[in-house]
N, C-alpha and C positions, 0 to 999 in steps of 0.2 A: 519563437514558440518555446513554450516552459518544456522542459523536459519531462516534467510529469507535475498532477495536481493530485490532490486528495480531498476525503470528506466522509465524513461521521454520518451515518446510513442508520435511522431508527427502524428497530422492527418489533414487534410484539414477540417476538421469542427472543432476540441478542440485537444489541447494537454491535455493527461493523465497521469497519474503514475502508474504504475502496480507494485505490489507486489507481490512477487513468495513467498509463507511461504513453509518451508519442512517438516512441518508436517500441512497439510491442514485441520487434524480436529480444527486447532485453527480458520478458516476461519471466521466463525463469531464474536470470540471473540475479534479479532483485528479489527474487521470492527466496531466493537462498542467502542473499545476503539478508532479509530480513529475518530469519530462522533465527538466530543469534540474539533474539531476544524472547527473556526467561515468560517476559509477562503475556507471550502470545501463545496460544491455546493450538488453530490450526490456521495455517493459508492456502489458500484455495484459486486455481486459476478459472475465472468465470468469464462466462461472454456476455458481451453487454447490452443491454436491452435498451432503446431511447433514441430519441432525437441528440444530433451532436455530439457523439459518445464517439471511442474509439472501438474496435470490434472485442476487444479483449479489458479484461483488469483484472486485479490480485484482489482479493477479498479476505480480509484480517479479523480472526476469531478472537477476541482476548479471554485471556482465564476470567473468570466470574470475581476477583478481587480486584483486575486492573482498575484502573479510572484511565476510562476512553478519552478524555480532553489531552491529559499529561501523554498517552501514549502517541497519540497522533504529534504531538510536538517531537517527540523522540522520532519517532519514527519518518516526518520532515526534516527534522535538520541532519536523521542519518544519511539520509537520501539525495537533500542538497549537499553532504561532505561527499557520498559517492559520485553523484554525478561532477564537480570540484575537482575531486581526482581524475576522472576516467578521463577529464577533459585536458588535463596535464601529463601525462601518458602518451 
């Protein structure tokens, strides 16, 4: 199992990013490890609504100049170096 997935969430008021972790007690630790980036607005830990979901996910604000394609890449391969590390530790 992937340690976590993500995906670009249309809404008529902001596009988001949602992050599924599979093991959710890291939930806050990746919401602070993702804080560190200038181009994100707020994050938000949400519970997840849906068939095959996990009970929790982070939900990713970006400022109104980001471009949401390039951040979600940033924000995966920060993700896959964390979880990389954490695994080497």
């Amino acid at each position: 199992m992937l340690p976590f997935r993500s995906e670009i969430r249309n809404s008529p008021s902001k596009s988001t990013i949602k992050i599924y972790l599979s093991d959710e007690s890291l939930d806050a630790k990746i919401k602070k490890h993702l804080e560190h980036f200038n181009e994100i607005e707020e994050i938000e830990l949400t519970e997840s609504i849906g068939q095959n979901r996990v009970g929790e996910n982070i939900t990713v604000f970006l400022k109104d100049d980001a471009d949401i394609s390039k951040m979600k890449k940033s924000i995966d391969s920060s993700l896959w170096w964390y979880f990389e590390e954490d695994m080497v530790d």
